[in-house]
VMD Tcl script that draws the C-alpha trace (Angstrom):
set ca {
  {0.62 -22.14 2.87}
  {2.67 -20.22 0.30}
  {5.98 -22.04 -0.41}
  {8.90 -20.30 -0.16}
  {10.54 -19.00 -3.75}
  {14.02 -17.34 -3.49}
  {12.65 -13.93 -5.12}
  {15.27 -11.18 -5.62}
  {15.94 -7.61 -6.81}
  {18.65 -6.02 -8.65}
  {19.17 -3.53 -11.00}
  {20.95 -4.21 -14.86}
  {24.09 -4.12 -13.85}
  {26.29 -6.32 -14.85}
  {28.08 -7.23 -11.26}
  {24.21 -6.78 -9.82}
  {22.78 -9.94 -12.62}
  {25.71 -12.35 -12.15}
  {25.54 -11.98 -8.89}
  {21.66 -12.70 -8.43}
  {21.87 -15.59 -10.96}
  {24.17 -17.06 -9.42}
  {21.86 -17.89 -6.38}
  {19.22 -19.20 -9.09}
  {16.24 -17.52 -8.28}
  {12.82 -18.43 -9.03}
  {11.81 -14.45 -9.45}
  {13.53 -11.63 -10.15}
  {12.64 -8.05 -9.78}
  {14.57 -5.65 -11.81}
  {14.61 -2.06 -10.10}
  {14.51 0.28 -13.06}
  {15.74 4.14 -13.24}
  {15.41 6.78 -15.06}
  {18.85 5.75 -17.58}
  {17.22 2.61 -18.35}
  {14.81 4.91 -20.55}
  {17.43 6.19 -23.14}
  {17.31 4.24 -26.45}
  {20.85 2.87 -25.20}
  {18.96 2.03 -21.69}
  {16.33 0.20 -22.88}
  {18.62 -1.83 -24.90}
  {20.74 -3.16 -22.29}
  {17.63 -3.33 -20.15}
  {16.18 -5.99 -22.56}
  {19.70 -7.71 -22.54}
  {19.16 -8.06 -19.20}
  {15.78 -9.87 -19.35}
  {17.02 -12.12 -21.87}
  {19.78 -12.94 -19.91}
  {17.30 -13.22 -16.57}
  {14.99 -15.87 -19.07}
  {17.95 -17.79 -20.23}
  {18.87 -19.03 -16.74}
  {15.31 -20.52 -16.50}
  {13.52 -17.49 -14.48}
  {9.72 -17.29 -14.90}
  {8.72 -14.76 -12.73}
  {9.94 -11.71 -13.60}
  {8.74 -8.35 -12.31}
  {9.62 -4.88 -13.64}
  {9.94 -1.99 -10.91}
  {8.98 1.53 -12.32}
  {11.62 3.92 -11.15}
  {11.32 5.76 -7.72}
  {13.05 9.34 -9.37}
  {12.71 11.64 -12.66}
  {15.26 14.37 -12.36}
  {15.60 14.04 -8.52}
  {11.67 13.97 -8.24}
  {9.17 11.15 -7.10}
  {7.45 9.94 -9.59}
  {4.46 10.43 -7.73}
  {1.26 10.02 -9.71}
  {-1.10 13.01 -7.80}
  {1.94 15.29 -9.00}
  {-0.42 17.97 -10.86}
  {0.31 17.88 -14.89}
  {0.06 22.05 -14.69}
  {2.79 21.99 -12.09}
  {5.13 18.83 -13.60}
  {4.42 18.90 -17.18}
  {7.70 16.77 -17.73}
  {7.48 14.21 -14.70}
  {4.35 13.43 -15.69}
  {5.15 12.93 -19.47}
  {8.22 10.81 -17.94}
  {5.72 8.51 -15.60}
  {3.68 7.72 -18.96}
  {6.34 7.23 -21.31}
  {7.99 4.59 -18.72}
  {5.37 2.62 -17.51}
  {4.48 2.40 -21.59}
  {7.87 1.49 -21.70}
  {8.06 -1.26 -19.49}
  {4.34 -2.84 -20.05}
  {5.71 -3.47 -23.78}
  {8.23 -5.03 -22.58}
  {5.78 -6.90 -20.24}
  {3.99 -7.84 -23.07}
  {6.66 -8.98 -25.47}
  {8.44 -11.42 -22.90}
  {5.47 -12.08 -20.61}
  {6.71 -10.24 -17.82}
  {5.16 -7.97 -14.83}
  {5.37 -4.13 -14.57}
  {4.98 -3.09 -11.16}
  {4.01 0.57 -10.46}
  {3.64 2.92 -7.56}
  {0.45 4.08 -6.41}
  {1.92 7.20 -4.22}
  {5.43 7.04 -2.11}
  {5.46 9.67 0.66}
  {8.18 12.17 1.03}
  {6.57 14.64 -1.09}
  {3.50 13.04 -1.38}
  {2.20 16.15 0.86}
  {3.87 19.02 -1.00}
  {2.20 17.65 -4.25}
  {-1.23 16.92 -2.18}
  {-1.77 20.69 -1.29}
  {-1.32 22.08 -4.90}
  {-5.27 21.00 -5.16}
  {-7.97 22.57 -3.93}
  {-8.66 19.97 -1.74}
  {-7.42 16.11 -0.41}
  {-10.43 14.54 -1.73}
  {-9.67 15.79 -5.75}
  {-5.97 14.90 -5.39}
  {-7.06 11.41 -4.29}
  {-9.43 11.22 -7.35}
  {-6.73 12.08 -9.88}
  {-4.51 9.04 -8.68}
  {-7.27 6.47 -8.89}
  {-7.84 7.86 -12.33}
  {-4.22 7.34 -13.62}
  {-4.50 4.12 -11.53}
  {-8.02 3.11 -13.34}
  {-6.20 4.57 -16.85}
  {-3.28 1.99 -16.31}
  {-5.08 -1.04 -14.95}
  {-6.72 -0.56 -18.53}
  {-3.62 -0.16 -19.99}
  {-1.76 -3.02 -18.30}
  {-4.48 -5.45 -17.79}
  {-2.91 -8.60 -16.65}
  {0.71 -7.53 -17.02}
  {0.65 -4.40 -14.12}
  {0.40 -4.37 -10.49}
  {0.21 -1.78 -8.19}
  {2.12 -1.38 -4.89}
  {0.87 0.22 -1.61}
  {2.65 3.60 -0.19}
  {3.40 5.34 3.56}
  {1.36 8.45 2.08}
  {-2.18 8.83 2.87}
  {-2.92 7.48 -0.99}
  {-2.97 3.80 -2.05}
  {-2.19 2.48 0.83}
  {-3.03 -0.49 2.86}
  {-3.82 -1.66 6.55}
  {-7.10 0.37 7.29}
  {-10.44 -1.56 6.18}
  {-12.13 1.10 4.49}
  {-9.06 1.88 2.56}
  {-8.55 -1.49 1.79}
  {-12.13 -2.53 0.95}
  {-12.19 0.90 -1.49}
  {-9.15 -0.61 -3.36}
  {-10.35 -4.16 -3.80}
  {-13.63 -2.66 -4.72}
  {-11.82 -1.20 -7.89}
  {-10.30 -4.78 -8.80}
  {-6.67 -4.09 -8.97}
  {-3.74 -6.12 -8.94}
  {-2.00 -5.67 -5.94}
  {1.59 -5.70 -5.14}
  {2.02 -5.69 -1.08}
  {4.86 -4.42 0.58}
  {4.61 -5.40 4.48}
  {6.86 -3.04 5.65}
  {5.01 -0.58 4.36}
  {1.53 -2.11 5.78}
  {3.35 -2.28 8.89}
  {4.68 1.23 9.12}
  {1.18 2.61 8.48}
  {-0.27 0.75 11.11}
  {2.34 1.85 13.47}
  {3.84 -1.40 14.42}
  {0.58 -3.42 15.03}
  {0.54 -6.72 14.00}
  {-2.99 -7.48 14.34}
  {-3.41 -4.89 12.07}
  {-1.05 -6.50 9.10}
  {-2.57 -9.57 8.97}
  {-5.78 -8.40 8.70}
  {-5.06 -6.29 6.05}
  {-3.14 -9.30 4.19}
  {-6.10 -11.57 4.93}
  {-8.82 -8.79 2.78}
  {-6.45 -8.07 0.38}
  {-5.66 -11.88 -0.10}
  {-7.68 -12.37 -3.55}
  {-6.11 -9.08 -5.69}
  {-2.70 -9.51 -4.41}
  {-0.09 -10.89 -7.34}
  {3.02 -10.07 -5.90}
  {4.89 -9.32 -2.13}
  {7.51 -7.58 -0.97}
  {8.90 -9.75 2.07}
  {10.81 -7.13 4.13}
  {11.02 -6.63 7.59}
  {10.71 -3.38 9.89}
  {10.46 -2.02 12.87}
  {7.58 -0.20 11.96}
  {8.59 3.30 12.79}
  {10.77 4.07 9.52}
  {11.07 2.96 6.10}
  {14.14 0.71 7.57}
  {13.76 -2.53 4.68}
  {15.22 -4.49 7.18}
  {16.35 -8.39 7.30}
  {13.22 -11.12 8.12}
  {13.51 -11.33 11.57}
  {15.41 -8.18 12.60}
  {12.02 -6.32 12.78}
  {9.27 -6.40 14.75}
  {6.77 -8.33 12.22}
  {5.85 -11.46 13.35}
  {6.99 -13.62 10.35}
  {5.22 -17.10 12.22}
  {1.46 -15.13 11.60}
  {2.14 -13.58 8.49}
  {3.25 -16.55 6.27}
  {-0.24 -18.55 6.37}
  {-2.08 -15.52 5.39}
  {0.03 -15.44 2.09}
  {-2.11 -15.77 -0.89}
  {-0.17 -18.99 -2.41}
  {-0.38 -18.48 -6.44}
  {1.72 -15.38 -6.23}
  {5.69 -14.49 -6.56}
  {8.04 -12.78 -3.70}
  {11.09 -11.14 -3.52}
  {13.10 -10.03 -0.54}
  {13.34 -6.27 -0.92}
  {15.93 -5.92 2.12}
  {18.36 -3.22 2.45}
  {22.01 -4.19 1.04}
  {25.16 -3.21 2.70}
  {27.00 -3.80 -0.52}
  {24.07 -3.23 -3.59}
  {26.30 -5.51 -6.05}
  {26.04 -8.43 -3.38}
  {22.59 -9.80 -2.20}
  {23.78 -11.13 1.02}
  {20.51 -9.96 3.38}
  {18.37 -11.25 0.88}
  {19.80 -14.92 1.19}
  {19.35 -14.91 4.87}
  {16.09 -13.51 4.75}
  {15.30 -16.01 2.58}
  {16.63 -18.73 5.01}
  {14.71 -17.62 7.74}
  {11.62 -17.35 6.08}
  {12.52 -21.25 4.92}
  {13.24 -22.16 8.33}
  {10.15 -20.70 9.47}
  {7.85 -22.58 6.80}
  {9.47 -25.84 7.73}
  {8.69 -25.41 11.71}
  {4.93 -24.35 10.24}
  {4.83 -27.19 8.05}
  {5.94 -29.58 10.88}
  {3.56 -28.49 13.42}
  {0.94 -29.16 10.72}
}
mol new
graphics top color blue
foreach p $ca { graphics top sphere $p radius 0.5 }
foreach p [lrange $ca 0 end-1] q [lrange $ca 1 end] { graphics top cylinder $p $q radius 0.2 }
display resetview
């Protein structure tokens, strides 16, 4: 059974990192935007990492940003259409795997999101050649990133995860997955059942979680046990070489208070599992 690592996310803020540090986390996932791109950005976005190394963090994961200019940085967004989003999705994720590379870290990227997934989707001619674009860019930066990217499942009907022949057609293309379970548990509307055996396939190709809960109706990134995921039958199925971070919801961004309880209900949930053992 995967042990429990205090895994959380902040962005390079100053108030944000001495806040998270101060917990001592074993990973840390930076949540990137767009300003972290400038010349000036990427500067104090590598101060950052330094500073996240020097207090003794190994794990460290780089999320690409969510927005460009207000827009998802969706990856079936049709070059023709968003000439400069798409230059901006490249240029990042460039961005970030050489930092990934220089200081051993983890770029994490997107395979689709979903609130304008479907606005993008019917620009093609048809479902089935939007889908083959993303799995292209996807192929093109598994090349690219090789050990040092992961990609994380949507809500969209792209990359996502909790049907088997969806699931099967990703491991099939042997990528490093990032799983978010509220997300898995959204698109199987609430079904348990469902989750698990989706974490259980995906198992082998999966580098990296995102430990949230949900209700599974809404993209809610609720606290561990304040959703309707069943925490006590999703913890064994956890693939146990991998890192985790508790992507919940703050109140207050500059103070990760829901994380830390998440965190110590997961922990209180391993030791009951552990003692039943």
């Amino acid at each position: 059974m995967k042990k429990i690592d205090l895994g959380l996310k902040a962005g390079s803020q100053r108030e944000q990192l001495r806040n998270r540090l101060s917990y001592k986390p074993n990973v840390f996932e930076f949540y990137t935007d767009e300003n972290d791109f400038t010349t000036e950005g990427i500067k104090k976005l590598t101060e950052a990492i330094l500073q996240v190394k020097e207090h003794g963090v190994k794990d460290i994961i780089l999320h690409h940003p969510m927005r460009y200019h207000g827009e998802y940085t969706e990856l079936v967004a049709p070059e023709s259409q968003f000439k400069e989003l798409n230059y901006f999705i490249d240029f990042s994720t460039n961005q970030l795997l050489q930092l990934s590379f220089d200081y051993g870290l983890q770029t994490l990227l997107h395979g689709s999101y979903s609130r304008h997934t479907e606005k993008m989707i019917a620009l093609y001619p048809s479902f089935s050649e939007a889908r083959d674009v993303v799995y292209r860019k996807l192929d093109k930066f598994a090349r690219l990133g090789q050990s040092r990217i992961m990609f994380e499942n949507s809500l969209s009907r792209l990359f996502y995860y909790g049907f088997e022949d969806e699931d099967n057609f990703i491991l099939n293309r042997n990528y490093r997955l990032a799983f978010d379970l509220s997300h898995c548990f959204i698109k199987v509307n609430a079904d348990n059942t469902k989750l698990c055996a989706s974490l259980k396939r995906l198992k082998p190709n999966v580098v990296h979680y995102h430990l949230v809960d949900s209700m599974g109706l809404t993209h809610d990134s609720l606290p561990l046990g304040e959703g309707k995921i069943n925490w006590e039958d999703v913890l064994p199925l956890l693939n146990e070489k991998t890192s985790s971070i508790f992507e919940i919801k703050l109140a207050d961004e500059n103070i990760a208070t829901e994380q830390i309880a998440s965190y110590r209900y997961l922990t209180d949930i391993y030791a009951k599992l552990n003692k039943r053992a």
